[in-house]
DRENLOKE-560704 format. One record per atom (N, C-alpha, C): z, y, x; atom name. Coordinates in steps of 0.1 Angstrom, whole numbers, plus 5000, padded with zeros to 4 digits. Example, Ala and Ser with C-alpha at 12.3 -4.5 7.8 and 13.67 -1.06 7.14 Angstrom:
<pts>
{pt {5078; 4943; 5132}; "N"}
{pt {5078; 4955; 5123}; "CA"}
{pt {5078; 4967; 5132}; "C"}
{pt {5071; 4978; 5128}; "N"}
{pt {5071; 4989; 5137}; "CA"}
{pt {5079; 5000; 5129}; "C"}
</pts>
This chain:
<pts>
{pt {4964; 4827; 4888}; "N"}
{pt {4975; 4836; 4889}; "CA"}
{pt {4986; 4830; 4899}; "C"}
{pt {4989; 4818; 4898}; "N"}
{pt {4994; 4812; 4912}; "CA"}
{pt {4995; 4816; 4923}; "C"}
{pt {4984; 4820; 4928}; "N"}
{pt {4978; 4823; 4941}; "CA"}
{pt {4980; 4835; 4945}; "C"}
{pt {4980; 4845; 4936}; "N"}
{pt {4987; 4858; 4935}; "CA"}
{pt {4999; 4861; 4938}; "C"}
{pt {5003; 4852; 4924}; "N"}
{pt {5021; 4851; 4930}; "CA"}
{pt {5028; 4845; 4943}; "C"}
{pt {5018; 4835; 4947}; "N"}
{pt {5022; 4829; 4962}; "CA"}
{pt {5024; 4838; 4968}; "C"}
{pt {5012; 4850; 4973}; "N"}
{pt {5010; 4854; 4983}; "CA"}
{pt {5017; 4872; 4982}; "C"}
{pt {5022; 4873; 4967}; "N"}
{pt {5029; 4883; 4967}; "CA"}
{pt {5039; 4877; 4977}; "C"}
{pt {5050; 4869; 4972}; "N"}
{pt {5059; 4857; 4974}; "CA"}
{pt {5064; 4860; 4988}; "C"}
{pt {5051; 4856; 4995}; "N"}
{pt {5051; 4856; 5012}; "CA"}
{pt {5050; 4866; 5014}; "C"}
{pt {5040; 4879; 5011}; "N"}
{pt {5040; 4893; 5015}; "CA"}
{pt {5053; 4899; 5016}; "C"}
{pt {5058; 4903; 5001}; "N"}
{pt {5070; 4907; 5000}; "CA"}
{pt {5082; 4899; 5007}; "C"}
{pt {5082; 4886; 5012}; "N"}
{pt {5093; 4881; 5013}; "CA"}
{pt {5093; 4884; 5032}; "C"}
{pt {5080; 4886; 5033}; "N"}
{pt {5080; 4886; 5048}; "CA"}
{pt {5086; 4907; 5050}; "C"}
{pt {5083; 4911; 5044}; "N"}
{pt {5083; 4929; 5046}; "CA"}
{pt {5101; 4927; 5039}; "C"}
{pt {5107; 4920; 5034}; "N"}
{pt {5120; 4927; 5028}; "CA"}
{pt {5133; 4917; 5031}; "C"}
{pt {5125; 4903; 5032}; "N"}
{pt {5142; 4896; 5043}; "CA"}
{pt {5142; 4896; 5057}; "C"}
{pt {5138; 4904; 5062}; "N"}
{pt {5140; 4909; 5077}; "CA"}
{pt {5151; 4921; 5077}; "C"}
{pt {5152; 4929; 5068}; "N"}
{pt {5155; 4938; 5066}; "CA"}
{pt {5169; 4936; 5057}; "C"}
{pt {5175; 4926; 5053}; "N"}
{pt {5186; 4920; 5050}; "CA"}
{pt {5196; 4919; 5061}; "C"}
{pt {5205; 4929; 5058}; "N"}
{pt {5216; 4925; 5072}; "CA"}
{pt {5216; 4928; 5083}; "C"}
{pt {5213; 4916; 5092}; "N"}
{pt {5213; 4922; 5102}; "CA"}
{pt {5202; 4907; 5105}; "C"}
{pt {5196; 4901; 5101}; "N"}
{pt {5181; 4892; 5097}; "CA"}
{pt {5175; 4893; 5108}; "C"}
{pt {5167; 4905; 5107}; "N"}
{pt {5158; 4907; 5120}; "CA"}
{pt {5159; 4907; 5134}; "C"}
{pt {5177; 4912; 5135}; "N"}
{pt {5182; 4911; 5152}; "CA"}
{pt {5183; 4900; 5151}; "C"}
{pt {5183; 4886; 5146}; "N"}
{pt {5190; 4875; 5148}; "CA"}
{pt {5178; 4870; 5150}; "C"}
{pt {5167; 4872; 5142}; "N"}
{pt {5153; 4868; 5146}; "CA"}
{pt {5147; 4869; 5159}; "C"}
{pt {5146; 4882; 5162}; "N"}
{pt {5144; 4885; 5173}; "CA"}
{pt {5152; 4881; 5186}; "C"}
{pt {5164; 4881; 5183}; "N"}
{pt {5176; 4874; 5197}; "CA"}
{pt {5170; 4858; 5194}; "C"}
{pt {5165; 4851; 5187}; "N"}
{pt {5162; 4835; 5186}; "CA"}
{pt {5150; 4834; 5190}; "C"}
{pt {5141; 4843; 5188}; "N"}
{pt {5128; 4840; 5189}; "CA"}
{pt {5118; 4850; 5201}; "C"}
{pt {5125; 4863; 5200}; "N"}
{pt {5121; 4876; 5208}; "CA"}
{pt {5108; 4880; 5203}; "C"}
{pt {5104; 4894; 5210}; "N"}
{pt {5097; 4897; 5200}; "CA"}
{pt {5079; 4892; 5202}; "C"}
{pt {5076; 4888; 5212}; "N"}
{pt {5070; 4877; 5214}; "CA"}
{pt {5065; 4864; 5201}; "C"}
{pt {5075; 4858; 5198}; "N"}
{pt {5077; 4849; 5189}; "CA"}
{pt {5077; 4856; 5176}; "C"}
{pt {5082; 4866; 5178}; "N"}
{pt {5087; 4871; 5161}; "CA"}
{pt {5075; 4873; 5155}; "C"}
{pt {5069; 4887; 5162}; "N"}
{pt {5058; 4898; 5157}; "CA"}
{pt {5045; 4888; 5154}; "C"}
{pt {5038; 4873; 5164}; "N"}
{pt {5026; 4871; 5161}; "CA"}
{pt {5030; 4865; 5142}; "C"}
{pt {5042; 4857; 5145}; "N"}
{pt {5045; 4849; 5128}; "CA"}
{pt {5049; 4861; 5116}; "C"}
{pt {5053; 4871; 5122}; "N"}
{pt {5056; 4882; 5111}; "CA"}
{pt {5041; 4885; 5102}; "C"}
{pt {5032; 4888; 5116}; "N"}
{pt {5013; 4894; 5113}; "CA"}
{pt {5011; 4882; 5106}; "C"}
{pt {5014; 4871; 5109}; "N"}
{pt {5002; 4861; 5103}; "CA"}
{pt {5008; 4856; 5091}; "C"}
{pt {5024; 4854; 5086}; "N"}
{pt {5023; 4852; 5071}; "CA"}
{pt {5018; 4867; 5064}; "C"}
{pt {5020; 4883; 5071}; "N"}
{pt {5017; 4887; 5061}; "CA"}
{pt {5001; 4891; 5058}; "C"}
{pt {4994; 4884; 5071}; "N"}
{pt {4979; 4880; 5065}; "CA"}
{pt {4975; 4873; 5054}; "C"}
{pt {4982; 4862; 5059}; "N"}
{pt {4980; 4848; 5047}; "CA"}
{pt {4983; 4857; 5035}; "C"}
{pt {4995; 4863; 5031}; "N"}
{pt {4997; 4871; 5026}; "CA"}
{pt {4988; 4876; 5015}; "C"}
{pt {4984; 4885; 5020}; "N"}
{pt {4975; 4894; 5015}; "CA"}
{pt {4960; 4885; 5013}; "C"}
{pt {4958; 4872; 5021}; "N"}
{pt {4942; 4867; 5021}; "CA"}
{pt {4948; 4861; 5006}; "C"}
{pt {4962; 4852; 5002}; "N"}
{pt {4962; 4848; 4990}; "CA"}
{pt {4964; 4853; 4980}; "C"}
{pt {4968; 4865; 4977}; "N"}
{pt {4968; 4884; 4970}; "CA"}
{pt {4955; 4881; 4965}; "C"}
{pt {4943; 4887; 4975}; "N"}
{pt {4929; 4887; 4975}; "CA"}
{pt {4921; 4876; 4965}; "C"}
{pt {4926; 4861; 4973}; "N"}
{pt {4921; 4852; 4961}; "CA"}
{pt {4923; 4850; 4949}; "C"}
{pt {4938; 4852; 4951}; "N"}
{pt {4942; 4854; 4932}; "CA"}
{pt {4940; 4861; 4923}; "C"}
{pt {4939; 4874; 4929}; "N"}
{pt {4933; 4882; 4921}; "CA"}
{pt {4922; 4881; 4918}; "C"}
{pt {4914; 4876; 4931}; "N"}
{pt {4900; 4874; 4919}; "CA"}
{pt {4899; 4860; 4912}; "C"}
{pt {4906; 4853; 4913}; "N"}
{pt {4905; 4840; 4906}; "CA"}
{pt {4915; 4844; 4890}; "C"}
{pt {4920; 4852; 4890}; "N"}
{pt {4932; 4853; 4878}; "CA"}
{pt {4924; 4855; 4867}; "C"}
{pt {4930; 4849; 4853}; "N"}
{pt {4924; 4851; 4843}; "CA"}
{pt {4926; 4857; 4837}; "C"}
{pt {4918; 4866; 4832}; "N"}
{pt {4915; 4880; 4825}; "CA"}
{pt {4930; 4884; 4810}; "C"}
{pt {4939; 4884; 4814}; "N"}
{pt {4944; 4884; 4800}; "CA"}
{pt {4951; 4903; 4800}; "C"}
{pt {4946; 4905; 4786}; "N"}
{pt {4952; 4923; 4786}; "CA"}
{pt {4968; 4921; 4783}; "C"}
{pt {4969; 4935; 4785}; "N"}
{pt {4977; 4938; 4779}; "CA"}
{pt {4981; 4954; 4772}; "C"}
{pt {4971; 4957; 4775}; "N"}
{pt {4970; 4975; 4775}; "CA"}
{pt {4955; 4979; 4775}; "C"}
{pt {4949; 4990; 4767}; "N"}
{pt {4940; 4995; 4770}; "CA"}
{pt {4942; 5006; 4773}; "C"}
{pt {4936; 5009; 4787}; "N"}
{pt {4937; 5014; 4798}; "CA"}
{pt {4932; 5031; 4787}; "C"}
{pt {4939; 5041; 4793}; "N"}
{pt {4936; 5054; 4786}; "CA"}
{pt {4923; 5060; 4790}; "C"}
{pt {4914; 5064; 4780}; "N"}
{pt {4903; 5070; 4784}; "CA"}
{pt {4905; 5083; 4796}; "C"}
{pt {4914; 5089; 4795}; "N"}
{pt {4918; 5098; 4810}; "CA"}
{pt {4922; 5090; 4821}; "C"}
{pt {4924; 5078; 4821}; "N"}
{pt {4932; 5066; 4834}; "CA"}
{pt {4918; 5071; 4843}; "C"}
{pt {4904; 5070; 4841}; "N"}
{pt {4897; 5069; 4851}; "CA"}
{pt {4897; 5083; 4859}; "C"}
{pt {4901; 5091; 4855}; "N"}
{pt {4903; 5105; 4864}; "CA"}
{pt {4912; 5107; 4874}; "C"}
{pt {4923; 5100; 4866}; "N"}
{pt {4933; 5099; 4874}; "CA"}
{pt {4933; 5085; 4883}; "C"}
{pt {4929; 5084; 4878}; "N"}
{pt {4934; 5069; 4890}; "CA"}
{pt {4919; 5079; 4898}; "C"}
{pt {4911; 5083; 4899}; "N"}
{pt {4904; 5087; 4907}; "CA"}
{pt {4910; 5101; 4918}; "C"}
{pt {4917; 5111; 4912}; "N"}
{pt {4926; 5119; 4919}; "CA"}
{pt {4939; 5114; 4927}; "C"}
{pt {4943; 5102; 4921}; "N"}
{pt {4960; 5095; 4933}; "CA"}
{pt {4951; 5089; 4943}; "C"}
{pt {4939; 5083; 4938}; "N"}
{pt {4935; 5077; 4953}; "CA"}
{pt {4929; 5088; 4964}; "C"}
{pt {4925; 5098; 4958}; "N"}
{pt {4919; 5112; 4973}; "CA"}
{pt {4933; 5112; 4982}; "C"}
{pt {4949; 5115; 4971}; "N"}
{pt {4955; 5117; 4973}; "CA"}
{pt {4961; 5100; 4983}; "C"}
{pt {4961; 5095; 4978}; "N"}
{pt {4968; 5082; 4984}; "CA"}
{pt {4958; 5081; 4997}; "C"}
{pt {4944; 5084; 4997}; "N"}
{pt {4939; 5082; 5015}; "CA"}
{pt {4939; 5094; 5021}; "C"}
{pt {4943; 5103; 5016}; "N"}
{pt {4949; 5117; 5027}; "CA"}
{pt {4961; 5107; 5036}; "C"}
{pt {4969; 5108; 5026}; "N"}
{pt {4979; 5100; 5033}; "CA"}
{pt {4975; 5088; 5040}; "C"}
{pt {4969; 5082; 5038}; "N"}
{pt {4965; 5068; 5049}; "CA"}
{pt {4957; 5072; 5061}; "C"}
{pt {4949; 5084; 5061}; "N"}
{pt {4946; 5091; 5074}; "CA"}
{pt {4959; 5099; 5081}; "C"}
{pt {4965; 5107; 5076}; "N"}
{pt {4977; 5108; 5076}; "CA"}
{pt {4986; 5097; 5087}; "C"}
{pt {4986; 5087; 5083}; "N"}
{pt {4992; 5077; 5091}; "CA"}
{pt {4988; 5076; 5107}; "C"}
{pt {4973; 5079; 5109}; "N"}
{pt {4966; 5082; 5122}; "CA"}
{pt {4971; 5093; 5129}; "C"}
{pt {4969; 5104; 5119}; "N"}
{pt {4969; 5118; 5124}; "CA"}
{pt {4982; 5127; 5118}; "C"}
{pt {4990; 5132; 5125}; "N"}
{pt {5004; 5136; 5114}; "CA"}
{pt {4996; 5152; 5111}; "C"}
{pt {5002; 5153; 5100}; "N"}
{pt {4994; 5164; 5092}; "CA"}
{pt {5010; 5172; 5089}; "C"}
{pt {5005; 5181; 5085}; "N"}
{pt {5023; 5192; 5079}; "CA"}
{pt {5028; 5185; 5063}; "C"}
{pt {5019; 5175; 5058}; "N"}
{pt {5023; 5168; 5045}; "CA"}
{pt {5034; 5159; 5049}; "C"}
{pt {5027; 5154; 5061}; "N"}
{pt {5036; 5139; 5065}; "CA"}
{pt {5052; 5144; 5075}; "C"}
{pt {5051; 5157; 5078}; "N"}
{pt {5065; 5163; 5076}; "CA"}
{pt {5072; 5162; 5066}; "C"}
{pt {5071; 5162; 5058}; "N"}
{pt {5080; 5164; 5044}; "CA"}
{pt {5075; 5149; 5034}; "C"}
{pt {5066; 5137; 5039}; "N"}
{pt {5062; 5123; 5032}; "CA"}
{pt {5064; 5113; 5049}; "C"}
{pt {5080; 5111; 5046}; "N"}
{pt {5084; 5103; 5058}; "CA"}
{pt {5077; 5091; 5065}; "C"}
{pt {5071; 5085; 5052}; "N"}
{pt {5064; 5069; 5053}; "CA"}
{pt {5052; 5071; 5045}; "C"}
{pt {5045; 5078; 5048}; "N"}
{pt {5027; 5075; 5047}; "CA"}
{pt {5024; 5067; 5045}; "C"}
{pt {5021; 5053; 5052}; "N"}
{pt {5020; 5040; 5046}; "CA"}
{pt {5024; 5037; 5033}; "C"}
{pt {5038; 5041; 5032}; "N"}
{pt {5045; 5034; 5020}; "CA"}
{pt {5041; 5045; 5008}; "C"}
{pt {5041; 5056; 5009}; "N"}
{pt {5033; 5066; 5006}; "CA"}
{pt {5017; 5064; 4999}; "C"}
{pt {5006; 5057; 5006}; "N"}
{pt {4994; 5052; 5005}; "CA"}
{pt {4999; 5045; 4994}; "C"}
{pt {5003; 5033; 4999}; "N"}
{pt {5002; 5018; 4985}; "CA"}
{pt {5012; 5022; 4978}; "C"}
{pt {5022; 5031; 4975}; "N"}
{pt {5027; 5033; 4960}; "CA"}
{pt {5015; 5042; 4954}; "C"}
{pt {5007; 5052; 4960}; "N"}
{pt {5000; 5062; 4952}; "CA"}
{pt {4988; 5049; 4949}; "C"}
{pt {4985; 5045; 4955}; "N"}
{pt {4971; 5030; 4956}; "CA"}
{pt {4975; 5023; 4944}; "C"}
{pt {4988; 5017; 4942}; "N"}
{pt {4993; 5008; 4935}; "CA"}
{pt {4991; 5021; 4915}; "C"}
{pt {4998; 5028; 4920}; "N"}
{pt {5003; 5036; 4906}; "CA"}
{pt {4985; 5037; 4902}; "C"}
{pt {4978; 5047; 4909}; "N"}
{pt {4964; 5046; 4905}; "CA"}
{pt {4959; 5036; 4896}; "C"}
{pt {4962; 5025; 4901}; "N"}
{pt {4952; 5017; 4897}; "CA"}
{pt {4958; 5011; 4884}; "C"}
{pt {4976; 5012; 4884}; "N"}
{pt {4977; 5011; 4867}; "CA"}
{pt {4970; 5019; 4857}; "C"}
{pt {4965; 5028; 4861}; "N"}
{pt {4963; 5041; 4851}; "CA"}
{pt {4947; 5039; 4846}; "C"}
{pt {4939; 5028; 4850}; "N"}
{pt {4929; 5022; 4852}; "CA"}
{pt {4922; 5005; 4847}; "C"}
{pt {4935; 4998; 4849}; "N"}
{pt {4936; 4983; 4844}; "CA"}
{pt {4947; 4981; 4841}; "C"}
{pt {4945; 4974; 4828}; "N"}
{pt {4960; 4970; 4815}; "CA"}
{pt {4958; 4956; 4818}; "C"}
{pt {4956; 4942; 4824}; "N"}
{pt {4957; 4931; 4825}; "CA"}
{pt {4970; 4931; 4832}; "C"}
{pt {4972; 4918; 4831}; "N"}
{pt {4984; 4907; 4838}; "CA"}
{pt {4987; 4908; 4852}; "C"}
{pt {4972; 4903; 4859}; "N"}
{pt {4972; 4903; 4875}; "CA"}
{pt {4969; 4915; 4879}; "C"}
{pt {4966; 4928; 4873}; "N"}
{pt {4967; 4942; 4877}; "CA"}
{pt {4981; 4946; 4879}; "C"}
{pt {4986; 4944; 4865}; "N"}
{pt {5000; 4945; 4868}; "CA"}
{pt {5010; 4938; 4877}; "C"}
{pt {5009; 4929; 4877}; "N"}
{pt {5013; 4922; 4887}; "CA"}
{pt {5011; 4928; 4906}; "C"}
{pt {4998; 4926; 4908}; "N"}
{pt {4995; 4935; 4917}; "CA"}
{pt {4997; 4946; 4918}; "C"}
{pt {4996; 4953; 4912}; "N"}
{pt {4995; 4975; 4912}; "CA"}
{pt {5013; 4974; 4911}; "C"}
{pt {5018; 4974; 4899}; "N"}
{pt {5028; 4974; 4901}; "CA"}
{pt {5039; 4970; 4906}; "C"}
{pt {5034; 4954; 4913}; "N"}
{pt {5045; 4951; 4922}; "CA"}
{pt {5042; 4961; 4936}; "C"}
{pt {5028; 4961; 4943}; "N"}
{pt {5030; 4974; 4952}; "CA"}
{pt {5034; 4983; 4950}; "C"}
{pt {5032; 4990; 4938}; "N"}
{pt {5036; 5003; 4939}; "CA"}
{pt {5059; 5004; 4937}; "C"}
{pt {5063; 4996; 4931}; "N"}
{pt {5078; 4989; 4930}; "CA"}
{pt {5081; 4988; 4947}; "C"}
{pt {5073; 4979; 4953}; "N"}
{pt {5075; 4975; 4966}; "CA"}
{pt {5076; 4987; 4976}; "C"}
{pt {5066; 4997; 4976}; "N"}
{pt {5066; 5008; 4983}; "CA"}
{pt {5076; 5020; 4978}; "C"}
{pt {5077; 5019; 4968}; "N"}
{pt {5093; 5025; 4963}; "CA"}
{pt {5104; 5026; 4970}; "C"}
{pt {5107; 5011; 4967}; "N"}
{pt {5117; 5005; 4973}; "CA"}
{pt {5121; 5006; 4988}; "C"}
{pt {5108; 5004; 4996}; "N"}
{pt {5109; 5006; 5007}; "CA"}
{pt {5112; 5021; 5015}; "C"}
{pt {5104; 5030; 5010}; "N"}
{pt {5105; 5037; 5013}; "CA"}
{pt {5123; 5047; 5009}; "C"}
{pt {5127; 5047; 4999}; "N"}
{pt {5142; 5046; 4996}; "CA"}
{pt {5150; 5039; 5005}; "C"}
{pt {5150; 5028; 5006}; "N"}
{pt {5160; 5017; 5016}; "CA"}
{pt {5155; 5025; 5032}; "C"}
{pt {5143; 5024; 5038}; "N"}
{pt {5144; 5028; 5050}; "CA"}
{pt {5148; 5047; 5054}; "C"}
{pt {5147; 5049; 5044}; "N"}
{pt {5151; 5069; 5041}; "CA"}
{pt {5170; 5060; 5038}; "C"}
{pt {5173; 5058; 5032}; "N"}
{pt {5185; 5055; 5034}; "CA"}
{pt {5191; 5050; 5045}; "C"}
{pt {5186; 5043; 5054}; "N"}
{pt {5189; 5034; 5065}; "CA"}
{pt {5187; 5042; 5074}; "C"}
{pt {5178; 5050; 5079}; "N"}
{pt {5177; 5058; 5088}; "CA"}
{pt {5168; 5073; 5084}; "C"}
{pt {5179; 5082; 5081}; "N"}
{pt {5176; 5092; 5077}; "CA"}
{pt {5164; 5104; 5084}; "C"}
{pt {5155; 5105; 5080}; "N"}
{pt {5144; 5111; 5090}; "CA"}
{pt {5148; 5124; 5096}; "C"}
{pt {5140; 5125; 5107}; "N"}
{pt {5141; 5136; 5115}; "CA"}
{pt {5135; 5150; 5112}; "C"}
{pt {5135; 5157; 5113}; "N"}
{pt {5124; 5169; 5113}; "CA"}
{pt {5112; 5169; 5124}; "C"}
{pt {5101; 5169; 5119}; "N"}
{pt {5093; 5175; 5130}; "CA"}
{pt {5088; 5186; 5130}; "C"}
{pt {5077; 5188; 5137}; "N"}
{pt {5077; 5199; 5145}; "CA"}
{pt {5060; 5204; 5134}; "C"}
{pt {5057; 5216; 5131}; "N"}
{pt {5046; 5219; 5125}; "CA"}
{pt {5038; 5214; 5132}; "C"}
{pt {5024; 5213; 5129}; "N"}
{pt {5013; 5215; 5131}; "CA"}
{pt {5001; 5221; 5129}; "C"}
{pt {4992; 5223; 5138}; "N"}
{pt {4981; 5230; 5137}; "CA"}
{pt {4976; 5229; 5121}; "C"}
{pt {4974; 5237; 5114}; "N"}
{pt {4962; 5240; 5101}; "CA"}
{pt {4949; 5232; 5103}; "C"}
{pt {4945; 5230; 5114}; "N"}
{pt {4930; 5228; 5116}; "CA"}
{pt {4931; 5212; 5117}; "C"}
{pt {4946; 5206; 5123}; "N"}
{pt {4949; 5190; 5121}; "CA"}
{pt {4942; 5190; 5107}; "C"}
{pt {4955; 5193; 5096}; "N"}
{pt {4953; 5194; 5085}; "CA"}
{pt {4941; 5193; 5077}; "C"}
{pt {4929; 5200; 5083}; "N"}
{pt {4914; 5203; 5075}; "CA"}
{pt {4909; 5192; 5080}; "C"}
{pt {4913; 5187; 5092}; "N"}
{pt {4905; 5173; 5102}; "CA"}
{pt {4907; 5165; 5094}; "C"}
{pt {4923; 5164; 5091}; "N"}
{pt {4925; 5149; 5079}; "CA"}
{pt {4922; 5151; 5068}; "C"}
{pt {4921; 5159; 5059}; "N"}
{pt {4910; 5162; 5046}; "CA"}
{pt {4893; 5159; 5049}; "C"}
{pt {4891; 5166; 5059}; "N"}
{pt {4877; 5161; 5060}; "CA"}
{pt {4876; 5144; 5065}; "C"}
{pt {4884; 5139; 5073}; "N"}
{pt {4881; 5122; 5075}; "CA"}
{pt {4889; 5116; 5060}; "C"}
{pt {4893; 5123; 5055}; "N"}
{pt {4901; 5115; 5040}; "CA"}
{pt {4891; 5117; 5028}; "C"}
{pt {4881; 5129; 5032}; "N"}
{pt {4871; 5129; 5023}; "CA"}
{pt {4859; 5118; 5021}; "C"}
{pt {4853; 5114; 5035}; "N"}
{pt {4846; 5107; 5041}; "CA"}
{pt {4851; 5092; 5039}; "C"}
{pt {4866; 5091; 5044}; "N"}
{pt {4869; 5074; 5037}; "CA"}
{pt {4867; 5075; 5019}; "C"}
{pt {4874; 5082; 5014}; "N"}
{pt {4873; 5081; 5001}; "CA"}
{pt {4858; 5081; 4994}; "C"}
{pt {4849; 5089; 4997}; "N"}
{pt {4837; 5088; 4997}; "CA"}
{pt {4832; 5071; 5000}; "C"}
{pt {4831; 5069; 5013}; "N"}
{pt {4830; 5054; 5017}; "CA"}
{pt {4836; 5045; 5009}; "C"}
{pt {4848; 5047; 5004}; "N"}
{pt {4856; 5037; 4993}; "CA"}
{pt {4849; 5036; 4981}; "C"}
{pt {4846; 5051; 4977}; "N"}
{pt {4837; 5053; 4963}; "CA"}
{pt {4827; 5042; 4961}; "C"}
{pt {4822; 5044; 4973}; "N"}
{pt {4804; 5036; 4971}; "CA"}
{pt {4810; 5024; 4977}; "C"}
{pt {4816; 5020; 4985}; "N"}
{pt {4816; 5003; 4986}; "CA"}
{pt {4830; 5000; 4976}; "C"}
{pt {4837; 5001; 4968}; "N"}
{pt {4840; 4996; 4960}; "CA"}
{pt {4842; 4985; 4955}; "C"}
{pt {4827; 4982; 4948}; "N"}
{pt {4822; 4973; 4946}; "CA"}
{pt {4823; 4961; 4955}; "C"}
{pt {4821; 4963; 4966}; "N"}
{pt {4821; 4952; 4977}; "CA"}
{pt {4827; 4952; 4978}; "C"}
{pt {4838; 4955; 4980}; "N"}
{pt {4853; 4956; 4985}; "CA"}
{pt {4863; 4952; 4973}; "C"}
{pt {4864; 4954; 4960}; "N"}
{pt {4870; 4947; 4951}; "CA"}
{pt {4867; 4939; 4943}; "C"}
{pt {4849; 4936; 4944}; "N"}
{pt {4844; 4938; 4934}; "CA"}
{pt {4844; 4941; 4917}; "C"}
{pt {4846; 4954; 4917}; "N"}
{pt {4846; 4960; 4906}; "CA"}
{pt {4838; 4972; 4909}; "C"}
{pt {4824; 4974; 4906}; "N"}
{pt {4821; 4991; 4916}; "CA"}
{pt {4824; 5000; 4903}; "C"}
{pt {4825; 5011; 4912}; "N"}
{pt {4832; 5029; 4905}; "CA"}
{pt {4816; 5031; 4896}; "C"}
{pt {4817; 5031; 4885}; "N"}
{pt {4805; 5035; 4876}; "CA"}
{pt {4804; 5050; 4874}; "C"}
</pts>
C-alpha cells in the first residue's frame, strides 16, 4: 500500500503544485522549458510505474461488496471514458461541449472502476483519480474559461466511435494483461 500512496504522492503532487500560484512561471523562468518538461515527464512516470506496483503488491482488504449491476456499468463508463480518450486524438462535436477529454477519460476510468471493486487500493486508486480529474478539470474551466469551437464533420464523429470501439474491444481482451484481472 506504501507504494501506491508514494506514487499517487508524486503523480498528484507533480500535476497540482505547478499550478499553485504562479509555481510554474517561476519554474520555468529558473529552469526553462527545456529543464522543466523532461523532470515534469519523468516524476510523473515514476509516478504512475509506483501506482502500477502498488497496486499489485496491495493487500487485498474490502470494504464493500461491489453491486451485482457494478459489472455493467463499470463496463458502459469505460466505452464511454475511451470515446473520450480517442476524442483526445481526434476532436469530435462531444469534445465541444467536454473541455478536457483527458481529464474527462480518468474521472469516467476512475468512477467505473468503483462500481466494480470495494477494496482499500481500489479506492484509493479509482477514487483518488477520479477526485483528481474532477478537480482538475473545475480549477482549469475556472482558470481559463473555454472557447467555443467550431462543429464538425458527423463522419469525424463515427471515425471516433469506430476507433473507440476497436480500443475498447482491444482493452476487453487484453485486460487481463494489462491489469491483470481479465473481463470474465
Amino acid at each position: 500500500m506504501e507504494l501506491l500512496l508514494a506514487g499517487m504522492l508524486i503523480f498528484f503532487g507533480v500535476h497540482l503544485v505547478p499550478n499553485m500560484g504562479d509555481t510554474r512561471a517561476r519554474l520555468l523562468d529558473r529552469f526553462g522549458e527545456k529543464g522543466y518538461m523532461p523532470v515534469y515527464a519523468l516524476l510523473s512516470v515514476l509516478g504512475i510505474v509506483l501506482i502500477a506496483m502498488g497496486k499489485s503488491r496491495a493487500e487485498f482488504v474490502s470494504l464493500w461488496v461491489p453491486p451485482l449491476w457494478g459489472r455493467q456499468l463499470t463496463l458502459l463508463l469505460m466505452a464511454l471514458s475511451i470515446f473520450c480518450f480517442v476524442s483526445i486524438f481526434i476532436p469530435t462535436n462531444l469534445t465541444r461541449k467536454i473541455h478536457h477529454p483527458m481529464l474527462m477519460f480518468v474521472a469516467l476510468w476512475g468512477l467505473a472502476h468503483l462500481f466494480s471493486n470495494g477494496d482499500v487500493s481500489s479506492l484509493l486508486l479509482f477514487g483518488g483519480f477520479t477526485v483528481f480529474s474532477l478537480y482538475k478539470m473545475v480549477s482549469l474551466t475556472l482558470r481559463k474559461p473555454p472557447q467555443p469551437k467550431a462543429a464538425v464533420s458527423l463522419l469525424r464523429d463515427l471515425l471516433v466511435l469506430v476507433l473507440a470501439a476497436l480500443v475498447y474491444g482491444g482493452v476487453m481482451y487484453f485486460h487481463g494483461t494489462i491489469a491483470g484481472v481479465p473481463i470474465v
